[in-house]
N, C-alpha and C positions, 0 to 999 in steps of 0.2 A: 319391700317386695321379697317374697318367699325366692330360693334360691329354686331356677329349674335348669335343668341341663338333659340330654340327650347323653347316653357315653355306653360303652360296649366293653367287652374283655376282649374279643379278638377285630382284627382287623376285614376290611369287607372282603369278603371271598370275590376271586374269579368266578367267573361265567358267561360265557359269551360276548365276549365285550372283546378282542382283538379287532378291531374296526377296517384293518386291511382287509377282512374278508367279506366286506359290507359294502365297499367303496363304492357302490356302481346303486346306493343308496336304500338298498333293499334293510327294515329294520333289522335291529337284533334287540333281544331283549334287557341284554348289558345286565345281568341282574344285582352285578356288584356295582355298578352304575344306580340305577334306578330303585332297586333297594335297602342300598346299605350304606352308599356313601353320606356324607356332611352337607348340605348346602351351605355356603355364605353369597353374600353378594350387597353391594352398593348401588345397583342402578346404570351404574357404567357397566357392571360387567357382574356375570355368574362365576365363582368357583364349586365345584365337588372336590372335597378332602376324602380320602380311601383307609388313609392310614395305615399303609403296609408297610414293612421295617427292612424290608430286600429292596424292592423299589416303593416308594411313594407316587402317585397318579395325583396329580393336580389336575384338572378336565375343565376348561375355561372358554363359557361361554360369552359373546357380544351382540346385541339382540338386532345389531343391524346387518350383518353377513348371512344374508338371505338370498335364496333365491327365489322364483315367483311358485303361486300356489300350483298344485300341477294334479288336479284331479281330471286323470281321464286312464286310457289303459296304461301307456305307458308307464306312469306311477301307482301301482294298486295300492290301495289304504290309503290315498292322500296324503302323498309324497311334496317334495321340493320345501321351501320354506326356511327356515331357521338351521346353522350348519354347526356345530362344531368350529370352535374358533381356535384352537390351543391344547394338544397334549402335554405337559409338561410334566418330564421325568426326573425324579432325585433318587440316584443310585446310591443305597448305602452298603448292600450285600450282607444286613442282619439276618441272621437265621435263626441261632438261637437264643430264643427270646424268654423275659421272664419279666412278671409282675406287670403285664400290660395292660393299655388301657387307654379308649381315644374318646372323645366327649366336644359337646357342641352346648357350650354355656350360652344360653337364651337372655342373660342376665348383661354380658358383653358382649355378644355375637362374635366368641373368639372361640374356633375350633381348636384343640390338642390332642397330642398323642405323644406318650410317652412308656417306655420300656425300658428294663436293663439288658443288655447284652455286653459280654463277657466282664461284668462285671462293672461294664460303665454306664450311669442312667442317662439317657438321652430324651431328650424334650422340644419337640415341634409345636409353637403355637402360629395361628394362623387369622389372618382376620380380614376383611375388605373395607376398608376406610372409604365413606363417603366424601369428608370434606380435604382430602387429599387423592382420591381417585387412585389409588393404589389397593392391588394386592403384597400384604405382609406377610411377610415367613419367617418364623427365627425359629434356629437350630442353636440347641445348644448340647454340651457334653458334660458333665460334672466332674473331668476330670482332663486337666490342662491336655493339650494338645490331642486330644483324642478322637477328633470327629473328620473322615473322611469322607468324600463324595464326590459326586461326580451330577451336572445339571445338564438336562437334556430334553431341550422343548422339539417336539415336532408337528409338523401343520397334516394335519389330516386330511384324507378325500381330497389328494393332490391327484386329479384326473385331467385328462383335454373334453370330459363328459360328465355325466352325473351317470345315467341308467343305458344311456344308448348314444353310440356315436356319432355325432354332429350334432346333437340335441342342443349345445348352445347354452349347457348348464355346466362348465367344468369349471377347474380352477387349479392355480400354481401357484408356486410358493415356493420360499428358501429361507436357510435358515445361515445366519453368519454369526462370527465371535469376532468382536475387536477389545481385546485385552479381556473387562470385567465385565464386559456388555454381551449379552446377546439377542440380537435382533432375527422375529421370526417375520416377513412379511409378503405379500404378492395381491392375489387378483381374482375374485371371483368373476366370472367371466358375464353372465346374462346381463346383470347391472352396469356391469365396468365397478364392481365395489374393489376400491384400494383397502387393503386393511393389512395393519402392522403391530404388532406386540413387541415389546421389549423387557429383559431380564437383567438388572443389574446386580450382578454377584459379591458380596461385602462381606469379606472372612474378619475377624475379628483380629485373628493372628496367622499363623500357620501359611500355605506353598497355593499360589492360585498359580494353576497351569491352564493357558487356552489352548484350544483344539480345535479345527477344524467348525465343528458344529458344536463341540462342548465347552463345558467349562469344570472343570478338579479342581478339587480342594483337599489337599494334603495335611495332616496336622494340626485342625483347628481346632481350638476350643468354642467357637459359636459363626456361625453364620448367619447372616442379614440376607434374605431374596424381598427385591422390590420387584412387582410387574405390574406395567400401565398396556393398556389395548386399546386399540382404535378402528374406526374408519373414516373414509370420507365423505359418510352421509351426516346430511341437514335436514333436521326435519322442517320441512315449510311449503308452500303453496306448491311450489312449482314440479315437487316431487309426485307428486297426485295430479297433475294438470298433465303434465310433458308425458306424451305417449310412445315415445321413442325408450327403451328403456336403456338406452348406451345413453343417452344425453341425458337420464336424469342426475345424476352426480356430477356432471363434461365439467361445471364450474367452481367444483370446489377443490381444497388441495389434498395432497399425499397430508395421512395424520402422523409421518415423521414427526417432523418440527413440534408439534405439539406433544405424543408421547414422552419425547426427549425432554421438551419444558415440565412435563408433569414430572417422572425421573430427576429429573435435576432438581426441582425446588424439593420434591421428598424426601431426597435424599439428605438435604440439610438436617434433616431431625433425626435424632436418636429413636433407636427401636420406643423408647419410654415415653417418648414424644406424641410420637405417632400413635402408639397405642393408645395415650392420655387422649388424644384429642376426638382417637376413632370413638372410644366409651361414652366422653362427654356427649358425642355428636348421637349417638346410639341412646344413651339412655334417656334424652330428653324427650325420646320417643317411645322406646318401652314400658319406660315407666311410670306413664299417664295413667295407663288401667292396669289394673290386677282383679285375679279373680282367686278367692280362697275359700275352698268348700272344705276345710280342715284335711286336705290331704298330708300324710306322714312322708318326710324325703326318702325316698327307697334304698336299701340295701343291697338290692338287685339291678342288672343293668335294663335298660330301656327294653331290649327286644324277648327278655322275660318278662320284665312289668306287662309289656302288650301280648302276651302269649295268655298270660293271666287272663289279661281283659278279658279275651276272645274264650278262654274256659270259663267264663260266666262268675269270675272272681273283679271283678266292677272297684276299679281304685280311682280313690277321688284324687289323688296328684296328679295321675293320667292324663284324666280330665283337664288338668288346670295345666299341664303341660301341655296338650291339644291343642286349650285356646291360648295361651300364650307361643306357641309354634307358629300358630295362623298369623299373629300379627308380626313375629318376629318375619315370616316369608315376605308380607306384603311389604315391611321396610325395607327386606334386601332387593326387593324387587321391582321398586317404583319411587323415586325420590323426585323430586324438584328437578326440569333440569336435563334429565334422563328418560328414558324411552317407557310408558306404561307396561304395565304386568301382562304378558302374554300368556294363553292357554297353558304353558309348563314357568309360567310364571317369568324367571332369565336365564333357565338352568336348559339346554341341551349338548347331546354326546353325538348326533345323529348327522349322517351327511344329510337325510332328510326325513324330517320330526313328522312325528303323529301328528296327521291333522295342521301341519306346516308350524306350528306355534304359533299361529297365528291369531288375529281377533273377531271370536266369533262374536255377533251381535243378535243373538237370538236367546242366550242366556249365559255364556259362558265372560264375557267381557262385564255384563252387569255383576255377575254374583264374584270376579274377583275383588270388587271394591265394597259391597257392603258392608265389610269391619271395617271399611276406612270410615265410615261413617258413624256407625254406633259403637266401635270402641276408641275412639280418640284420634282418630290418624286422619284427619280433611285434608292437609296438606301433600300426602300419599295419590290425592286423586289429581293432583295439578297435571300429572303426567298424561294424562288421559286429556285433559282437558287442551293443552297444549297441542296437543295430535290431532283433536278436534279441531282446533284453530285453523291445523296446518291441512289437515284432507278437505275442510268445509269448502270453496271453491268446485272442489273437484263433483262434492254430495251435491250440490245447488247443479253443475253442469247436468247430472243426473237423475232431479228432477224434474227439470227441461223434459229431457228426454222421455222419462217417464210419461208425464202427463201429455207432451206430444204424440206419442203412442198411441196410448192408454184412453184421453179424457180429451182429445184437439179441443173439445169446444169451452174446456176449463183452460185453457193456453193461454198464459200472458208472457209478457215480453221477459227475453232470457234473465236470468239471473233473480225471476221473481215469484218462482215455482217451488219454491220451499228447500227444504233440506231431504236427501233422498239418502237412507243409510240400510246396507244391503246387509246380509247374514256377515261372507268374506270379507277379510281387509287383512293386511298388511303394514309393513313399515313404507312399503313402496305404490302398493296401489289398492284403494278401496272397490266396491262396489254399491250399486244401487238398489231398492228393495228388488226382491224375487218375483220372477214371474213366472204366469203358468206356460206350459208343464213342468220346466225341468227345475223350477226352485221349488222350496219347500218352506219358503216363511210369509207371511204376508206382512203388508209395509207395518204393521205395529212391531217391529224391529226399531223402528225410526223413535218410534213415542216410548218404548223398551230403552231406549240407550238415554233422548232425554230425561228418562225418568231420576238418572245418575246426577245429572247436574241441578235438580230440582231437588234432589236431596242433599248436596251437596251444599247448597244456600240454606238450608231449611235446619240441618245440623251444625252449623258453623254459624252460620250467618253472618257471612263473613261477603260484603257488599263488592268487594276488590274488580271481582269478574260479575258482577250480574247482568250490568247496562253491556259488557264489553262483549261475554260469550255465552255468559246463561240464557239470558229473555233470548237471544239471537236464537241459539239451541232451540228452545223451547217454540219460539215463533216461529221460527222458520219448518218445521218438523209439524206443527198445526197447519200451517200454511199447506204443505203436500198432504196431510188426510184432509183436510177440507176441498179438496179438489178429486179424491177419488173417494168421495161420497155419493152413493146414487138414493133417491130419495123415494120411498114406496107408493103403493098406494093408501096405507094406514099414516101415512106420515114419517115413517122412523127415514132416519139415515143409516144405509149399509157401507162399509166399505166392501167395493164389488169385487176385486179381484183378493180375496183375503182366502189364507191358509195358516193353521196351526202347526205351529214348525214340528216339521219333519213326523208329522203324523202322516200316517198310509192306510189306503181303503181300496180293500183288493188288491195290495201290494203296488199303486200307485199313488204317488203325495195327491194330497186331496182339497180341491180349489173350489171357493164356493161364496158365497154373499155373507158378510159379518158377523164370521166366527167370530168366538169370544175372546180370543187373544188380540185382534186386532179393534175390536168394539170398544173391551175395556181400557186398553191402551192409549185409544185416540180418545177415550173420559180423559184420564188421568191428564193426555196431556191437555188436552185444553181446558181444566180444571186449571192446572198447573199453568198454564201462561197467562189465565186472567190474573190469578194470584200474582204473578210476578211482577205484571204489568201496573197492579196497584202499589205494588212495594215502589215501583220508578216513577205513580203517577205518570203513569202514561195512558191516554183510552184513544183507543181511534176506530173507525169503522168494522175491523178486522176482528178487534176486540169484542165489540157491541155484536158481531157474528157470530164470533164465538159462543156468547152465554147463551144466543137463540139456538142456536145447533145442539151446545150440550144437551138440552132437553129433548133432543130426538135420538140421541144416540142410543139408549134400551139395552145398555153395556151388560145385566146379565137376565139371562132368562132361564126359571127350571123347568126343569123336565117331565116325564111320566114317574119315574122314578123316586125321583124327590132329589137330583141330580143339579149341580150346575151345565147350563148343558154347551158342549161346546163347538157345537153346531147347531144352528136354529133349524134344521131342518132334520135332527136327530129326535125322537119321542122317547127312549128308556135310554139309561145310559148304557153306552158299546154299541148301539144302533150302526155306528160310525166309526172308523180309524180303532187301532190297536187296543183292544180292554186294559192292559197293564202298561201303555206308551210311558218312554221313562221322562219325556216331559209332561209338565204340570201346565199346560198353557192357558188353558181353561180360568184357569186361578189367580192368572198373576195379575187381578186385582184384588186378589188376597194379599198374595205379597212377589214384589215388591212393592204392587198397589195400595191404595188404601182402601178405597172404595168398597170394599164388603167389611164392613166393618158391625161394631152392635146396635148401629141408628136403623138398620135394617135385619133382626135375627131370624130370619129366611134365608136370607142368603147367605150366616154362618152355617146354618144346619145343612143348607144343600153342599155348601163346599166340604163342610166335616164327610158329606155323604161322595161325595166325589170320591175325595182324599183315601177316604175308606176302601174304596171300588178299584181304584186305580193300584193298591199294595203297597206294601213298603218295599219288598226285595226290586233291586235297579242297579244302575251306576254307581258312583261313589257321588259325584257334583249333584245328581240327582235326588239322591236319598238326605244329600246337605239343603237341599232345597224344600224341601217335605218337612225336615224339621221345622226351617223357619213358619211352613203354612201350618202344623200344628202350632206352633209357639204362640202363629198369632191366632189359634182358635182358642189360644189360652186353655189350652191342656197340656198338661205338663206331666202326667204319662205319657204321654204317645209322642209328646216330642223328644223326653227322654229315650223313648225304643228306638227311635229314630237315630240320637245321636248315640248310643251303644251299638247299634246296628252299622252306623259309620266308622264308628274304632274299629267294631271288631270284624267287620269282613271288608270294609275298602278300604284299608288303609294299609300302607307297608311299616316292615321293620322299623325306617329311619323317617316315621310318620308321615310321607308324603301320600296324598290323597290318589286312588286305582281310580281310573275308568273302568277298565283296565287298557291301556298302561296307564303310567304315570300323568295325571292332569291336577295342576294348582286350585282348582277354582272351586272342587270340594271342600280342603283345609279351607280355603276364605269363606266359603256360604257355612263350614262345619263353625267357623269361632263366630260369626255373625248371629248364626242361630241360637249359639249359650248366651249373647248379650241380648237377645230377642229375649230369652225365658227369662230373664231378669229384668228385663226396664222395655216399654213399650210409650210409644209417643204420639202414634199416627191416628189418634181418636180427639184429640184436642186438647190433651189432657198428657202427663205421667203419669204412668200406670204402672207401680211398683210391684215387683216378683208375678206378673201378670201368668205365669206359665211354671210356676216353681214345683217340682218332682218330689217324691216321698225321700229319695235319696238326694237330694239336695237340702235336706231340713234345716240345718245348720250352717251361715258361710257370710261370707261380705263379697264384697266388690268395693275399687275404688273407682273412680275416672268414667265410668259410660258417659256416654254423650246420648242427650236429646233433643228431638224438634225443637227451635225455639233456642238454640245456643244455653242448653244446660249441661251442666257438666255434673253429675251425681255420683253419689258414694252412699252404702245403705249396709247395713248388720243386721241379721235375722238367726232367731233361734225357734227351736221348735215350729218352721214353719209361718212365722211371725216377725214380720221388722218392727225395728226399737229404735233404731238411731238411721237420718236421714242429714246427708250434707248434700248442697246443693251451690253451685258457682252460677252465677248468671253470666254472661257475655256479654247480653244485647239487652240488658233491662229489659222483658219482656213480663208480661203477668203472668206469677207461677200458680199451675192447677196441677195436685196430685194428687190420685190413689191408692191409699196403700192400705189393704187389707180391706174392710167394710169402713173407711173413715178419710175423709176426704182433705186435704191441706189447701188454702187459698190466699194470696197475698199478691203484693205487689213487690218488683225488683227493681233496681237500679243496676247500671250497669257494673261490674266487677263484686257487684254484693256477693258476700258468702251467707248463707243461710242454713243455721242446724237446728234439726227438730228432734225430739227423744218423745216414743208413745209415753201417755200416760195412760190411767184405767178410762177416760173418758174419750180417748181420743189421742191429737198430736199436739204437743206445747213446741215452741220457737224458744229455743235458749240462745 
């Protein structure tokens, strides 16, 4: 694997980021924060590295120290949600600095920073260990006893309020020293969330002095900082059920005891230890895919390289740094275990985040996991699926409710009404699909979210979860659109109370009979759960409904236009809701769909014509979305403008993907989409370089994943592949594509299989 790395000459600048003058939760833009700092992270916990040589800013976030969503006046912009967990300060009083230089190795996820000053070199490397649950720090001096400092964590948005007094949204804290320890902990107040951090300080040599709240180091040649974070929350049924929100945590303990066990056993191991173990555990994940389109390693730092980009000088290392960025995010961001990838993925500075950090299900929760799927990482999705386990009780309570409402005469006995999954959710509390007036999604949210775990079998194929939470998923999620189907006089089934998310007509969201986001959706899923249900051999009544309903459903219809249309009651396209909306909802049985595929080429040409109508200029997660829907029209200019169009205007300095602000889920739909232009799986078939750009003519890839538990590697020159390796997983029958020549065989399970063109076609060596 090619070496990539992020790295700068100078340190992030200040800008608005003193967070005392925020407290009362109002944003800032933090610009040294949000575009210039380092991400790392393990799952347990987010750091941002700064790399400043006066004070160092460690900003440590834990995706459970939340407070509830809070859209209404009191919070403008959609406030409350995800806090700031940890400022942590390393005082060193460098100033004058020389031959600097801070870098985020994507190759070890170990952030550094190093410089001389007066004449001694100093070297900070940093890193977030998964299989040890620790943040690493080592300081070192190159010149015996030379490194002084001083360590000084502080808990942020310590208020008795969040925005307004007595709101019930505050929180305390303290921070103590006993001897080499320092513990920062207290109480966000609306949950009863206990949460505690600890710092244990490990001079190599040299004068540890405590203080009050700090800890000095006089004299040393190298320091060790270890910090473990916690809370009290579990994630599991009862969190999502218990409507009291003091009593959702009342049962579990202070995460004392446990941070302190994590601290103790890490501390056993040598910095050499720890970092051996962090690598090993890291690279068996990085290094599944690679993408090389022959980029040269740059001479230049990062946020010249991307200056480049954006003045229309197009570097294919970028590129390969982009999509190995996205995957690197989604490991620090989602493991086994730990809490799934939130809207800012685990990284916030804010007493209260954009949009809460929370998980939207209308497009923002799907498109962080897409590269879990096509470039290597299934395992990355458990976390999701685990939370699913844990809120579904509370979704089923929900569509109770729903179809009580909504359908009485479709009401069966509680707990038998499907799966009900709303746009908002939380670590702490979900909701149900949206209703008219004030929501803006209709229930193909539900069949939208299942569509994650249907891909999720179908890429891996990995049976573990399918009887236990997938078919559940799947079924249950069919179960609630089969119940808010009203059936016409032509025969079709509408779902009646359906809406394209956050689309507006006349400046109100806009409610109406089986839009196409919700049409296509509820295809896909009940496509998807008869399939599942053959893989378990299971049929039962429900099923045998199923396949009769698919055929009423009339999932896309065009237009006057020559449009997909995304309201049946729309004739040209724009008839309805926004001309340029930066959602695609119309489409998402393009993709993440399958269903418009080339068994039907009307309904690629209307979506190309959609696609076209709708523009590329948007959001950042948006415009990563449009990629993939070019990719899969298998154009590969236009998905290429697409993804140029994502480097060079939504993306910051330190590559994180702009809404604007800051939001994760473009980098993940942006590296999703480069493994879409190269390997394509969702027609029955591999379909190699399906989408490959003039500027892509030459390059490989190792590791994608395909429908079907393949796992491929392919070389291509002059726009042409020559060499094709292929893993099997699941012995399944392999069908590829590649160029005008078709490859067909059978697999066994763990078979490797390599193919090199010849002039008539592909030979199996």
């Amino acid at each position: 694997m090619k070496h990539y790395e992020l790295w700068y000459t100078k340190e992030a600048p200040f800008g608005q980021e003193d967070f005392h003058l925020f407290r009362h939760g109002r944003r800032s833009p933090d610009d040294g924060w949000e575009k210039w700092s380092l991400p790392l992270g393990n799952g347990y916990m987010g750091i941002n590295v700064f790399g400043r040589t006066e004070t160092e800013r460690l900003q440590i976030t834990e995706n459970s120290l939340e407070n509830p969503i809070a859209f209404n006046a009191k919070y403008p912009g959609g406030n409350g949600g995800l806090q700031n967990f940890c400022e942590c300060y390393l005082d060193f009083g460098h100033t004058e600095i020389q031959n600097y230089r801070r870098s985020l190795s994507l190759n070890h996820a170990v952030a550094k920073t190093e410089y001389i000053c007066n004449g001694v070199h100093y070297t900070r490397e940093h890193f977030a260990s998964y299989p040890d649950r620790v943040f690493v720090t080592k300081i070192t001096a190159d010149r015996k006893n030379a490194l002084c400092m001083t360590v000084r964590p502080e808990i942020p948005f310590v208020s008795s309020y969040l925005m307004e007094e007595g709101d019930g949204m505050g929180k305390t804290g303290t921070v103590q020293v006993s001897e080499n320890k320092i513990t920062f902990s207290g109480v966000m107040d609306f949950y009863n969330i206990l949460f505690e951090g600890q710092v244990l300080v490990l001079p190599e040599d040299g004068e540890l002095i405590s203080h009050e709240k700090t800890v000095e180091i006089k004299n040393a040649s190298s320091v060790l900082l270890l910090i473990a974070v916690g809370t009290n929350y579990k994630m599991e049924n009862r969190i999502f059920t218990e409507k009291d929100p003091k009593k959702k945590l009342a049962p579990y303990p202070h995460p004392h005891d446990r941070i302190s066990e994590i601290l103790e056993i890490a501390s056993q191991f040598s910095y050499e230890k720890l970092l051996k173990r962090h690598v090993a555990d890291y690279a068996s994940l990085i290094e599944r895919a690679s993408l090389d389109l022959g980029g040269k390693i740059p001479e230049i730092p990062t946020n010249l390289l991307h200056q480049n980009y954006k003045n229309g000088n197009a570097d294919r290392y970028f590129e390969e740094l982009y999509f190995t960025y996205g995957r690197y995010l989604l490991i620090a961001s989602s493991r086994p275990e730990t809490y799934p990838a939130n809207l800012q993925g685990t990284w916030s500075r804010y007493a209260s985040s954009p949009w809460s950090s929370g998980y939207w299900h209308n497009i923002n929760v799907q498109m962080n996991y897409w590269p879990a799927f096509n470039t290597n990482l299934h395992e990355l999705f458990l976390p999701y699926m685990q939370y699913f386990n844990a809120y579904r009780p509370a979704a089923e309570n929900y569509a109770d409710l729903y179809i009580e409402k909504h359908f009485p005469e479709n009401l069966t006995e509680k707990g038998t009404n499907g799966i009900s999954i709303g746009t908002a959710a939380n670590l702490y509390r979900t909701t149900g699909v949206d209703t008219p007036p004030s929501g803006h999604s209709g229930p193909g949210t539900c069949a939208f979210t299942a569509k994650l775990f249907t891909d999720y079998y179908e890429f891996s194929m990995d049976e573990r979860y399918l009887e236990e939470i997938i078919y559940p998923a799947n079924y249950g999620v069919a179960t609630l659109l089969s119940k808010c189907m009203e059936e016409q006089p032509d025969g079709k089934l509408l779902v009646k109370y359906s809406a394209s998310p956050e689309q507006r007509h006349d400046g109100k969201y806009y409610w109406t009979k089986g839009c196409a986001f919700d049409q296509q959706m509820a295809y896909e899923c009940f496509h998807d759960t008869i399939l599942l249900a053959e893989a378990l051999g299971k049929e039962d009544d429900f099923i045998r409904n199923l396949r009769e309903k698919l055929e009423k459903l009339d999932p896309v219809q065009i237009g006057a236009s020559g449009q997909i249309k995304e309201y049946r009651e729309e004739v040209h396209y724009g008839d309805i809701g926004e001309y340029h909306h930066r959602h695609i909802s119309h489409l998402v049985g393009l993709y993440p769909g399958t269903i418009i595929n080339r068994n039907v080429p009307e309904w690629l040409r209307a979506a190309e014509y959609s696609l076209t109508e709708r523009g590329d200029i948007s959001t950042g997660w948006s415009t990563a979305h449009k990629l993939n829907a070019w990719a899969r029209l298998k154009n590969g200019k236009r998905a290429y403008d697409l993804l140029n169009m994502l480097l060079s205007k939504c993306t910051l300095p330190n590559l994180w993907d702009s809404h604007p602000p800051f939001q994760i889920d473009g980098n993940f739909g942006g590296t999703a989409g480069m493994a879409e232009m190269l390997l394509q799986s969702h027609e029955g078939y591999l379909h190699l370089l399906p989408a490959l750009p003039d500027e892509w003519k030459n390059g490989s890839f190792d590791g994608l994943t395909a429908r079907g538990g393949f796992t491929v590697s392919a070389t291509w020159e002059n726009g042409t592949a020559n060499e094709i390796k292929v893993i099997s997983s699941a012995g399944k029958p392999l069908k590829i594509l590649a160029g005008d020549a078709w490859i067909e065989t059978e697999t066994e399970k763990g078979e490797i299989l390599h193919f090199s063109r010849k002039e008539n076609g592909w030979t199996k060596i």
